[in-house]
C-alpha positions as CSV (number, residue, x, y, z in Angstrom):
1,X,122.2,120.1,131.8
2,X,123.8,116.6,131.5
3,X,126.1,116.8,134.5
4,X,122.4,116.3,136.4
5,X,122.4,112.6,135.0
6,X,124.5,111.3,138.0
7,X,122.3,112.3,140.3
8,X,119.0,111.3,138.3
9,X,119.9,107.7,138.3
10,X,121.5,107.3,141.7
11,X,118.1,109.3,143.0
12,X,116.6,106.2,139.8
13,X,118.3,103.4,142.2
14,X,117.3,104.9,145.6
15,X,113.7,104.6,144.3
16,X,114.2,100.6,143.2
17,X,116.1,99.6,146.1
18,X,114.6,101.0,148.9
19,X,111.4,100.2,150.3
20,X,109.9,102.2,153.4
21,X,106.4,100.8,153.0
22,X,106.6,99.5,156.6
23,X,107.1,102.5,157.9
24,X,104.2,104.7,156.4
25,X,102.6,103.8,159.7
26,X,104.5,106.0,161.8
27,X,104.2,109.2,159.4
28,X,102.5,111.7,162.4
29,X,102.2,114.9,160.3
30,X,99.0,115.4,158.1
31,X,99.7,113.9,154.6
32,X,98.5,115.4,151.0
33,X,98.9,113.1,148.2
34,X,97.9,114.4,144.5
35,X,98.0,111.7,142.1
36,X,97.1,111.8,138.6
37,X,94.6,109.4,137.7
38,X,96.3,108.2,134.3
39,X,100.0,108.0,135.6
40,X,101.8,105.1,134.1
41,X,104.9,105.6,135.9
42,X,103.2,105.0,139.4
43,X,99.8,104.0,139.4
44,X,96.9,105.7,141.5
45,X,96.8,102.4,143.4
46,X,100.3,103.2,144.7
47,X,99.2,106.6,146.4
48,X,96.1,104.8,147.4
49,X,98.6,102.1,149.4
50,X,100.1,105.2,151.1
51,X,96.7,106.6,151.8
52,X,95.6,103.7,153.7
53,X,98.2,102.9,155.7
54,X,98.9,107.0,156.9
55,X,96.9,108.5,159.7
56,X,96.0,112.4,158.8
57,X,96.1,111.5,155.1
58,X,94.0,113.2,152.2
59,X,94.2,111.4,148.7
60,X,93.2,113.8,146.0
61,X,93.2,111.5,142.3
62,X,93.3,114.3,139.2
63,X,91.3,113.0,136.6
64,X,92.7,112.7,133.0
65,X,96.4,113.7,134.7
66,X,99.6,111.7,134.6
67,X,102.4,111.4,136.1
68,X,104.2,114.9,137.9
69,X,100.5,116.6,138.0
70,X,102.1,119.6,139.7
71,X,104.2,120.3,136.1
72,X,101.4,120.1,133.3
73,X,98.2,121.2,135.8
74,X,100.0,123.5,138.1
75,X,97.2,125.6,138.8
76,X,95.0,122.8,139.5
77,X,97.2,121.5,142.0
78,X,98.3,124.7,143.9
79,X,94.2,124.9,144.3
80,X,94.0,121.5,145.5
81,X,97.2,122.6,148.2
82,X,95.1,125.6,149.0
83,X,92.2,123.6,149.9
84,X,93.8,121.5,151.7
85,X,95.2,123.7,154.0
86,X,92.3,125.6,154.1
87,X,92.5,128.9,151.9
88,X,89.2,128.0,149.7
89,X,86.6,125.7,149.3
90,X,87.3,122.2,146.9
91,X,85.1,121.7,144.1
């Protein structure tokens, strides 16, 4: 399990070092961005950057959620993915 810490903290320094924000213009693709509502590790005003400077983007906030919603509401998030792409109706 440890032999993954390498690649954590060069993926760690990629994240501090590099900073694409003037580029989130030219994402062409439709965008889904699920955001907890109480992550401390990037704040929902982060994702809402990225959701107003992308074209074709939907901005889903999960309240009472923190950071990596996909791992502790999994279920809540796949019906948020089905939504968006159109499989069932959003709440």
């Amino acid at each position: 399990m440890h032999h993954h810490i390498p690649d954590l903290l060069l993926g760690l320094d990629y994240l501090l070092t590099t900073d694409v924000r003037d580029q989130l213009q030219q994402i062409d693709v439709p965008l889904l961005l699920i955001h907890g509502e109480r992550d401390r590790i990037c704040p929902p005003q982060a994702a809402q950057y990225v959701y107003e400077r992308t074209n074709h983007c939907t901005f889903m906030l999960m309240p009472n959620v923190g950071h990596a919603p996909h791992v502790t509401q999994p279920s809540m998030c796949a019906h948020y993915i089905q939504t968006w792409l159109g499989g069932e109706k959003n709440d």
